[in-house]
C-alpha positions as CSV (number, residue, x, y, z in Angstrom):
1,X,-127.9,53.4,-62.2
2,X,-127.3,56.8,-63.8
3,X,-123.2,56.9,-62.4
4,X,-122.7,53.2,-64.3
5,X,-124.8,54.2,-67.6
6,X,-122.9,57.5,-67.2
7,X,-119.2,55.7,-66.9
8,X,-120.4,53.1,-70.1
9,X,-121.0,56.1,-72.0
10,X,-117.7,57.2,-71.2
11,X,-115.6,53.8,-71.9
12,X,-115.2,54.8,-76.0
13,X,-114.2,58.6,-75.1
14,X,-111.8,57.3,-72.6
15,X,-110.4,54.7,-74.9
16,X,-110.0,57.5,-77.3
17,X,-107.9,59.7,-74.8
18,X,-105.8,57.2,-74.3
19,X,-104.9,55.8,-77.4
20,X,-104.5,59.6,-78.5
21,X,-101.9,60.0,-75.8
22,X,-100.0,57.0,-76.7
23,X,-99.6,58.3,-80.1
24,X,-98.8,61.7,-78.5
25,X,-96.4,60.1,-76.4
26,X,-94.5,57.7,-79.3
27,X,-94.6,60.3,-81.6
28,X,-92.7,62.9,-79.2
29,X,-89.9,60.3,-77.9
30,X,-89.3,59.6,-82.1
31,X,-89.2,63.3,-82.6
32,X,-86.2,64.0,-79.8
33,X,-84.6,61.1,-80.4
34,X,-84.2,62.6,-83.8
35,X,-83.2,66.2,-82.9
36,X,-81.1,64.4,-80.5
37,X,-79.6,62.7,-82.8
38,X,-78.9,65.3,-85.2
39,X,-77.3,66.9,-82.3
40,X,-75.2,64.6,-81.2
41,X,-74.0,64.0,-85.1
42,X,-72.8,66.7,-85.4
43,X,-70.8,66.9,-82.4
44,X,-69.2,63.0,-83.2
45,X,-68.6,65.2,-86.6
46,X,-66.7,68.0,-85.2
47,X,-64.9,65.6,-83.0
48,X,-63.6,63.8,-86.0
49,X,-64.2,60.8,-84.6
50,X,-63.1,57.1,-85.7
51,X,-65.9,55.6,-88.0
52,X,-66.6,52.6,-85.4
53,X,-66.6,55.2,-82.3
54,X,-69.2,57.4,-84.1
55,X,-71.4,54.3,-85.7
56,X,-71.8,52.7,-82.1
57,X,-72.9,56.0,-80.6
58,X,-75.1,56.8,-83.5
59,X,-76.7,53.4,-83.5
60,X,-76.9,53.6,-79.6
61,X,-78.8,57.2,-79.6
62,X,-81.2,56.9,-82.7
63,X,-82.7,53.5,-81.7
64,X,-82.5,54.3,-77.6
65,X,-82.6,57.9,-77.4
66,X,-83.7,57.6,-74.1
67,X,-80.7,55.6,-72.7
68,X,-78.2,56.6,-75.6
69,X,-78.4,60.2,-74.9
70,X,-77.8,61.0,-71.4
71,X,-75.6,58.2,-71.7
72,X,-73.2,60.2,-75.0
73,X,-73.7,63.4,-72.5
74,X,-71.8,62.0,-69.6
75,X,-69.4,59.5,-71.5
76,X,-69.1,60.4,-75.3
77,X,-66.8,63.2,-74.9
78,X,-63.0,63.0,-75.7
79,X,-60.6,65.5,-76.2
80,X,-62.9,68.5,-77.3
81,X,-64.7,68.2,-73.8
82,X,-64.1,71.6,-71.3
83,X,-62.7,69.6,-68.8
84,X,-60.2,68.5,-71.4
85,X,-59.3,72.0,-72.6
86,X,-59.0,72.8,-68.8
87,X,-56.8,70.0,-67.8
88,X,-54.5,70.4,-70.8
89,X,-54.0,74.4,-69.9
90,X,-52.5,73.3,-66.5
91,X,-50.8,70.2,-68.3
92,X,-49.2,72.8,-70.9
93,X,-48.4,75.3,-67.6
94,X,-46.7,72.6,-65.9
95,X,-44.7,72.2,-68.9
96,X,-44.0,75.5,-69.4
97,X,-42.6,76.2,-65.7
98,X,-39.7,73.1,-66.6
99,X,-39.1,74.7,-69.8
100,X,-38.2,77.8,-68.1
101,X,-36.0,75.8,-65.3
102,X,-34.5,73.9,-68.4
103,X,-31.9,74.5,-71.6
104,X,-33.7,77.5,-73.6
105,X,-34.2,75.7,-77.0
106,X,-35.9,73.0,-74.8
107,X,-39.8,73.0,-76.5
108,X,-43.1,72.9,-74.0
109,X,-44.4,70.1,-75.6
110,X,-40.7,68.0,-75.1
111,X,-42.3,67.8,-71.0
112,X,-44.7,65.8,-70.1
113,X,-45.2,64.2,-73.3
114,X,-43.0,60.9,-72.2
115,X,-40.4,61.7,-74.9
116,X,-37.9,62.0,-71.9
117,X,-35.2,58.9,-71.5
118,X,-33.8,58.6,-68.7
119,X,-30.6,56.4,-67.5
120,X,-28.7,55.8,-64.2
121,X,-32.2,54.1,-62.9
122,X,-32.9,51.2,-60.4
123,X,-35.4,49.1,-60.9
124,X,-37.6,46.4,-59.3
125,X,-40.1,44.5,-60.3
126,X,-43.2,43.5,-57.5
127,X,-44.4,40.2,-59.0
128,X,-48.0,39.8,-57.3
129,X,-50.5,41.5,-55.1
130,X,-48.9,40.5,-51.6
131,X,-45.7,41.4,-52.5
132,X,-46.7,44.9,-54.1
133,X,-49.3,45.2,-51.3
134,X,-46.4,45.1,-48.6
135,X,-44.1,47.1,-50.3
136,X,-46.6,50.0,-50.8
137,X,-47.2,50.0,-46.8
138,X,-43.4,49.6,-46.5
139,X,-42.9,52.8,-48.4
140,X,-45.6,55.1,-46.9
141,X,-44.2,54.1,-43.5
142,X,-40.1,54.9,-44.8
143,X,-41.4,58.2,-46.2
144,X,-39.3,61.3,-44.7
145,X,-41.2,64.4,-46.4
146,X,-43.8,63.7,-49.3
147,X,-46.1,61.1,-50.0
148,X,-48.0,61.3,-53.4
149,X,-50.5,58.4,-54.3
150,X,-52.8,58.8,-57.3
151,X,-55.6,55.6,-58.2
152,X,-58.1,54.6,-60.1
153,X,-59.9,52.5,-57.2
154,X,-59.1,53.2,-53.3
155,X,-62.0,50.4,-51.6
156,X,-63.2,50.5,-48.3
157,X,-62.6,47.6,-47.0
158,X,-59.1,46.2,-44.9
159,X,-56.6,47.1,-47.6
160,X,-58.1,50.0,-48.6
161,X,-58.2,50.7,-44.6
162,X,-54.8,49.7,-44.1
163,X,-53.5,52.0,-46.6
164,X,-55.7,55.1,-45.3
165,X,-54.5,54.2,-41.6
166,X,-51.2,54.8,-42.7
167,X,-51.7,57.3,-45.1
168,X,-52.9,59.4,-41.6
169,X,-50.7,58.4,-39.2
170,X,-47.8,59.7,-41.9
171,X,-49.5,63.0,-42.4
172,X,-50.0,63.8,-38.7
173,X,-46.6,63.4,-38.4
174,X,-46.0,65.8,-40.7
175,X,-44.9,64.1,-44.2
176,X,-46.7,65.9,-47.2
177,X,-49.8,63.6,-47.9
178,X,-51.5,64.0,-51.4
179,X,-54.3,61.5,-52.7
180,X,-55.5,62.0,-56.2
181,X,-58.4,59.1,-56.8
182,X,-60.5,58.8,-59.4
183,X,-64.2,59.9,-59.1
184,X,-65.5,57.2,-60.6
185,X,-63.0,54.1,-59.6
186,X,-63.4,55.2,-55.7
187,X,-67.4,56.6,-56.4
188,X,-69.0,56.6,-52.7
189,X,-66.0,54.7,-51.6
190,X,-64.1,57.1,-49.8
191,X,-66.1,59.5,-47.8
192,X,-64.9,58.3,-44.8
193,X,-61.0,58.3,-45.8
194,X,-60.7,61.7,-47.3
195,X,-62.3,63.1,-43.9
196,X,-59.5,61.1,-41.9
197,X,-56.8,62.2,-44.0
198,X,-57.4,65.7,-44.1
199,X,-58.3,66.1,-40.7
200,X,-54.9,64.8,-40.3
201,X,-53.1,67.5,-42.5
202,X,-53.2,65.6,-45.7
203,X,-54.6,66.4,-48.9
204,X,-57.4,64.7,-51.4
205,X,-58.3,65.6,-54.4
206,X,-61.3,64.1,-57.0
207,X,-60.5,63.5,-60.1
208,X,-64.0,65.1,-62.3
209,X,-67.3,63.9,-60.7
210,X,-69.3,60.8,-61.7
211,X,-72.0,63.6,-62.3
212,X,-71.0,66.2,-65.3
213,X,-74.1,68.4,-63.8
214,X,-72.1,69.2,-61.0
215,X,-69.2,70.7,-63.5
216,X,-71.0,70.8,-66.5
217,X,-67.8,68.3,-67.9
218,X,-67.9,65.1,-69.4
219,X,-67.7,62.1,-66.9
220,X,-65.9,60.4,-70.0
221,X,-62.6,61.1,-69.0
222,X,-61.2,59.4,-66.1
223,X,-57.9,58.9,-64.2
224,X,-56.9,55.4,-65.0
225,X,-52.8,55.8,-63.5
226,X,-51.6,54.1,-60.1
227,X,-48.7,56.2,-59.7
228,X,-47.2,56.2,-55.8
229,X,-44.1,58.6,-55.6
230,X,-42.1,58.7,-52.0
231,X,-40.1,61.7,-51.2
232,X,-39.7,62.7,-55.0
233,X,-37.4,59.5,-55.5
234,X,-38.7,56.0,-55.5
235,X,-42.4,55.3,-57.4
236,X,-44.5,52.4,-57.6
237,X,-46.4,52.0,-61.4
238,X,-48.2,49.1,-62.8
239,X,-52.1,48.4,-63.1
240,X,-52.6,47.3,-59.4
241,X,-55.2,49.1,-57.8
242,X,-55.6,50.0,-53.7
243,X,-58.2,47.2,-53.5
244,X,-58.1,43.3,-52.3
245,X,-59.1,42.3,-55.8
246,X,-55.4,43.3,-56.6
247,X,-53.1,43.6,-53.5
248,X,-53.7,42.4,-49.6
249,X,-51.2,41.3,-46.5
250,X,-51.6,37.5,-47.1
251,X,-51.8,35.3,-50.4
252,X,-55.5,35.1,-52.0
253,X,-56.2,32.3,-54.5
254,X,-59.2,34.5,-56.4
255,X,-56.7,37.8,-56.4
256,X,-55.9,38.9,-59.7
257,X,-52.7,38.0,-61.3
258,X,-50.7,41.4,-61.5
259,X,-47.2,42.9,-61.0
260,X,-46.4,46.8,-60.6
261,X,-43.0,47.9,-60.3
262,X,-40.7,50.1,-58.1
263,X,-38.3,52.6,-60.5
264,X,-35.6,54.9,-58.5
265,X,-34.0,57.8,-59.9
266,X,-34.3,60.2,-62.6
267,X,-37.5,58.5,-64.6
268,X,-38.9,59.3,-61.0
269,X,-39.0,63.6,-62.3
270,X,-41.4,62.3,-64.9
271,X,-43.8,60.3,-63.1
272,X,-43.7,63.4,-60.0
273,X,-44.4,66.3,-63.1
274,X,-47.4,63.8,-64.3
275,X,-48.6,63.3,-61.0
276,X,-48.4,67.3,-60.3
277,X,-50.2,68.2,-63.6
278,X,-53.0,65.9,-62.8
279,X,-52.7,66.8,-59.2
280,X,-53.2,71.0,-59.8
281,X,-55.7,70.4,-62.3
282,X,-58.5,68.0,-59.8
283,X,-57.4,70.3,-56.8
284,X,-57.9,73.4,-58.5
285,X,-54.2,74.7,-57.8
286,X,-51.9,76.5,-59.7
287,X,-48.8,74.6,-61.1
288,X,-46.9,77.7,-59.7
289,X,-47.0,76.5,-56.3
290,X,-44.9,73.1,-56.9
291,X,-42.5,75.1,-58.8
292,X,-39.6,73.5,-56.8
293,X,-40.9,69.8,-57.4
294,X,-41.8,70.0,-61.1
295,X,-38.0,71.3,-61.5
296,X,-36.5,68.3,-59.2
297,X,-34.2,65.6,-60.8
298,X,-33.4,62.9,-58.6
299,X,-29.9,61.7,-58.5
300,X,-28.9,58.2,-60.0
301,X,-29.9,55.1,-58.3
302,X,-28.8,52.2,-60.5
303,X,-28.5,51.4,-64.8
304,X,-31.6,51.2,-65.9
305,X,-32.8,53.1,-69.1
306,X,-36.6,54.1,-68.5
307,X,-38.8,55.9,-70.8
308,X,-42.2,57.8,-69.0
309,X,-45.5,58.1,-71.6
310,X,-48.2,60.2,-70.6
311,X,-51.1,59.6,-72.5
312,X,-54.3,61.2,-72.5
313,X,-56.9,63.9,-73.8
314,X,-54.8,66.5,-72.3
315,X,-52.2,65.7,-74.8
316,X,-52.7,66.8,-78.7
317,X,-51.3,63.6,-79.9
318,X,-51.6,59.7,-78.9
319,X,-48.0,58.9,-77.2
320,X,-48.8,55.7,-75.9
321,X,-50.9,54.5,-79.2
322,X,-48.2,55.2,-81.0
323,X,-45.6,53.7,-79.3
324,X,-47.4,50.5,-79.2
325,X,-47.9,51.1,-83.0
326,X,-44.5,51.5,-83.2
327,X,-43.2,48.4,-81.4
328,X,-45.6,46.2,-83.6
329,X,-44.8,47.5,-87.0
330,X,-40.8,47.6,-85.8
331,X,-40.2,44.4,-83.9
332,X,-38.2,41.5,-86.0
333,X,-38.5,38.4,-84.0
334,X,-40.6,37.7,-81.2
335,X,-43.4,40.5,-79.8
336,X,-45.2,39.4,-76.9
337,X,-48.6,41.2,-75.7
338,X,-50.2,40.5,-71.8
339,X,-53.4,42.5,-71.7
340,X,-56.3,41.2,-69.5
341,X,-59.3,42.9,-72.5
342,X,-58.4,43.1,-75.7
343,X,-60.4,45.5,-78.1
344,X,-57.8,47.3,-80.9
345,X,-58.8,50.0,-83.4
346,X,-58.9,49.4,-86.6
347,X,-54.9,50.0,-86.7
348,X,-53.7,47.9,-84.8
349,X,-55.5,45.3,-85.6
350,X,-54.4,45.3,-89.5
351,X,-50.7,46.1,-88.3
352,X,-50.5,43.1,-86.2
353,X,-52.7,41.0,-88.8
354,X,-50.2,42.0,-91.4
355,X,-47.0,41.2,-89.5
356,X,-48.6,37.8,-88.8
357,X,-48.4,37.7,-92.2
358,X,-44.6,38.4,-92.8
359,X,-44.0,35.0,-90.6
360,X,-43.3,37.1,-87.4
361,X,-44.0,34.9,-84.0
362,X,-46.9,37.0,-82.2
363,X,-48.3,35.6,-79.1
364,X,-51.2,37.5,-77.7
365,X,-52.0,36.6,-73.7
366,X,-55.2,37.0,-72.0
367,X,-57.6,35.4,-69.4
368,X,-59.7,32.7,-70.2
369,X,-62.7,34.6,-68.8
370,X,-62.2,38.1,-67.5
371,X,-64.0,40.1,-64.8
372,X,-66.2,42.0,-67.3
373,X,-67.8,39.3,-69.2
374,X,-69.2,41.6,-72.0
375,X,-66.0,42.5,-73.4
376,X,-64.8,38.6,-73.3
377,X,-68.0,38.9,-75.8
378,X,-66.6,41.6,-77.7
379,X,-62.9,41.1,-78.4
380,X,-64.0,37.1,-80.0
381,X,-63.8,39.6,-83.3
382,X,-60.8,40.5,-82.9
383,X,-59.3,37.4,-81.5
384,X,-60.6,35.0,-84.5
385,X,-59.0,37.2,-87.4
386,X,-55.6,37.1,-85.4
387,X,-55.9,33.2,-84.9
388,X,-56.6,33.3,-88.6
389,X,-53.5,35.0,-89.8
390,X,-51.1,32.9,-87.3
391,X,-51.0,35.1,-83.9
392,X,-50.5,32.7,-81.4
393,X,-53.9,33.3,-79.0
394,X,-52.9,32.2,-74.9
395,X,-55.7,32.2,-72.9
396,X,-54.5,32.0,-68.5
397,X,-57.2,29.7,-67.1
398,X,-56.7,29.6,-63.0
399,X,-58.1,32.8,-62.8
400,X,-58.6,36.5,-63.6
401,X,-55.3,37.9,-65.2
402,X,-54.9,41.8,-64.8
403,X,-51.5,42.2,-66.1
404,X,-50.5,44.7,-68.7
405,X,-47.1,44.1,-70.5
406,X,-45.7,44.3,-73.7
407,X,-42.4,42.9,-75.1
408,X,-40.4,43.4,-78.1
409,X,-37.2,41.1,-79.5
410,X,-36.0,41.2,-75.8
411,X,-34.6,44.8,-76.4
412,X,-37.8,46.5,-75.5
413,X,-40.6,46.5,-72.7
414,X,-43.8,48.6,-72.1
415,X,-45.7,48.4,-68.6
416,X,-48.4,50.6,-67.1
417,X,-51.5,51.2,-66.5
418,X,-53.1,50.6,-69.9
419,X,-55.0,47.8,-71.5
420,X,-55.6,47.2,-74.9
421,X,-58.6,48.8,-75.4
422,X,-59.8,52.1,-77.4
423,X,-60.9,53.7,-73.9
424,X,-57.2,53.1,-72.3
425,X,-55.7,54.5,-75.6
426,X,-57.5,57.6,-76.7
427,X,-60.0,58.5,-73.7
428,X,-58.2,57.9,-70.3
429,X,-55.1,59.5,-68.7
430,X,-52.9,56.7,-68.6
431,X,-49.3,55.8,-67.3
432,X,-46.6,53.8,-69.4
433,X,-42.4,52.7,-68.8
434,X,-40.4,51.7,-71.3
435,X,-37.9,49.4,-69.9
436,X,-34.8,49.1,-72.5
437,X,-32.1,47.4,-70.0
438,X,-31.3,44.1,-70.9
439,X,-32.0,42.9,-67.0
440,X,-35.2,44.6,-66.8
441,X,-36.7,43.0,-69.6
442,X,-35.2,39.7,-68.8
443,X,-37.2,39.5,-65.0
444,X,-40.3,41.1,-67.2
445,X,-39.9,38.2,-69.8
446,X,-40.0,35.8,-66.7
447,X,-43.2,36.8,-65.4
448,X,-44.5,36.2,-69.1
449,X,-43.5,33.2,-68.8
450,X,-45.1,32.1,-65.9
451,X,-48.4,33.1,-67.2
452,X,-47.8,31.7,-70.5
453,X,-47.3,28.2,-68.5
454,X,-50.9,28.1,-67.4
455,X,-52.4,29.4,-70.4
456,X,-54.5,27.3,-73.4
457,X,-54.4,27.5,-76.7
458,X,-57.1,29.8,-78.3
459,X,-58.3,26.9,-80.7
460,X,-59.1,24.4,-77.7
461,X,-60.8,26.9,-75.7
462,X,-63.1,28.1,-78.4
463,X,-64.4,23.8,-78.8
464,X,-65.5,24.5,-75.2
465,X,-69.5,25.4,-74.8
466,X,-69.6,27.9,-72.1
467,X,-66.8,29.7,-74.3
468,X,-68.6,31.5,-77.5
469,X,-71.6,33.3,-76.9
470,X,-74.7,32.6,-80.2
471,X,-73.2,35.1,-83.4
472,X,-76.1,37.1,-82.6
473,X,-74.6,38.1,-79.3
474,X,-71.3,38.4,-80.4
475,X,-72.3,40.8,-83.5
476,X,-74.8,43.3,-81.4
477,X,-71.5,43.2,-78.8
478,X,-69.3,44.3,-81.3
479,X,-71.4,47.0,-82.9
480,X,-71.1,48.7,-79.7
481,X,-67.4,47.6,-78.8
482,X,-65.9,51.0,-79.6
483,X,-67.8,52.4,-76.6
484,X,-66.5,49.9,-73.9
């Protein structure tokens, strides 16, 4: 009896505790979501950052400081971050040891900074994922003396196992093995396969941990190039990952739609000094030690003229930004973009809206429905201004289209690793040739082409229900599209 009158007596004292703590509680999480938001203003501030960049991050951390911050901590960094400064001192090293190998009025900043046209190239274009997947095994087995294989995604699964076999079998024979892979592309993928290959005599490298506690950097940046070099002469570029979403043995009906291709001969120095910069700065060596191979020059293979872009926060400027700038505000006739997402800045958006304007045939090609569903959501913006001032808007429908091509009056063609996004062209280290040979960009228009044949007009696909998302959807998406 005296234990239940006790605990009644109790009931309004406890009720007052706890709605004291509550207020405690709300009061405390709106206080640091303030301070952190001050904080983080006026870092976005001294990282003079692009007013739809800095209003989604704002928006994110002040009304979910909770999920917003940790989240700006590990991904909101760009080219202030350490890790930046740190990979662009062994960048600008690299560059320095060609200079000194090179012409004396040659500048630093001319290496590495894809400004370097090359001729007396072969090339070869690998128009799917069997083909390129065959081709890549093909090479690692022909290899005499150095294999170097950098990648956003290396799976764990039979190609990525096919690859890895090989990949050990070459070094314990002896052939220079390196493997750069991304930290988080390959996250708690590759455990297994960096222990085989190294216990082997090959090398892996990370490229900065998911984690930034365990370098106190910012996850943000990541290695987004697929560059595989053999013996310092033949690479393989393109978007294609090591992964059966992009490449196996035997056709796949679901496999992405993609093409990489095979260049031989001098471009090759560029894409080995890129590889090498990124290479010394993940494994923590000095650009000293591949003194020999940042100064190599293959000999002519063929008469191709290739161009190599570098892009990323290691570099002061935007290279391959402004080369696509470049091609859209130049181009005369015809200018033909393949990207499977689609989220401009503000620039390129207005210079393709206003040379829709002149009369100037545009046709933008994408998938129908992508494998990230929220930024289908978040380029509709985009896309219904550009249908609106006369681009023509393809949409592929058999499946998911990875692709990543540009094309310019016939005289021009950009392929790499980039999309058409703000991440691919002012956060990630990306990978770009410039094809100007008449016969390159010929095969490269063909695979176009053949896309193009199985794509759907913009207009009929937007009548279709499953298409467009309620404007409600599609306006919170694009607040925060800056940040995809």
């Amino acid at each position: 009896m005296f234990d239940a009158l006790a605990l009644r007596s109790l009931g309004p004292l406890t009720d007052w505790l706890g709605a004291g703590i509550t207020f405690v509680l709300t009061n405390v999480t709106a206080v640091v979501g303030f301070l952190l938001a001050l904080l983080i203003l006026s870092k976005m501030i001294s990282e003079k950052r692009n007013p739809g960049n800095f209003f989604a991050w704002f928006f994110l951390v002040l009304f979910f400081p909770l999920i917003g911050a940790p989240l700006y901590f590990m991904f909101g960094g760009r080219k202030s971050r350490k890790s930046a400064r740190i990979k662009k001192e062994v960048t600008d090293a690299a560059r320095q040891l060609i200079c000194d190998q090179r012409t004396p009025d040659r500048k630093p900043e001319d290496a590495l900074s894809g400004d370097g046209v090359t001729a007396g190239n072969h090339f070869e274009l690998l128009p799917d994922g069997t083909t390129a997947f065959r081709r890549l095994c093909r090479e690692i087995e022909e290899a005499e003396h150095t294999i170097h294989i950098a990648t956003y995604i290396l799976s764990n699964d039979e190609v990525g196992r096919r690859v890895v076999g090989l990949l050990v079998k070459r070094a314990g024979e002896g052939v220079a093995v390196r493997v750069l892979l991304d930290s988080l592309g390959s996250w708690n993928q590759t455990r297994r396969a960096r222990y085989e290959i190294r216990k082997a005599g090959g090398e892996v490298a990370m490229f900065i941990p998911v984690l930034p506690i365990q370098t106190h950097t910012s996850s943000n940046l990541r290695n987004h190039r697929k560059i595989a070099i053999f013996d310092n002469y033949r690479a393989i570029t393109g978007g294609q990952n090591i992964d059966p979403r992009f490449m196996g043995e035997k056709p796949d009906p679901d496999r992405f739609v993609d093409f990489s291709v095979v260049t031989q001969g001098p471009a090759v120095a560029e894409l080995n000094r890129t590889f090498i910069a990124d290479w010394a700065f993940a494994a923590k060596q000095s650009p000293e030690e591949f003194k020999d191979l940042l100064g190599y020059v293959p000999e002519e293979a063929g008469n191709s003229t290739i161009e190599v872009i570098a892009s990323g926060p290691d570099i002061d400027t935007d290279p391959l930004w402004e080369q696509l700038l470049r091609m859209i505000q130049e181009f005369k006739r015809r200018l033909t973009i393949v990207t499977p997402y689609f989220i401009p800045d503000e620039v390129l958006l207005r210079s393709l809206i206003v040379k829709a304007h002149t009369g100037r045939q545009i046709q933008l090609v994408m998938p129908l429905k992508s494998n990230h569903p929220i930024t289908d959501i978040a380029r509709l913006h985009y896309l219904q201004q550009l249908d609106e001032a006369g681009v023509e808007i393809l949409l592929y429908t058999p499946r998911m289209m990875h692709g990543k091509l540009i094309l310019a009056d016939g005289k021009v063609g950009l392929v790499g690793s980039a999309n058409i996004d703000i991440r691919s062209l002012f956060v990630n280290f990306e990978i770009a040739l410039l094809h100007y040979s008449a016969p390159d960009i010929a095969q490269l228009q063909d695979w176009a082409d053949r896309i193009i044949r199985d794509c759907i007009p913009f207009k009929e696909a937007v009548k279709k229900k499953d298409f467009m998302p309620s404007k409600f959807v599609t306006d919170i998406v694009h607040l925060v599209s800056p940040l995809l």
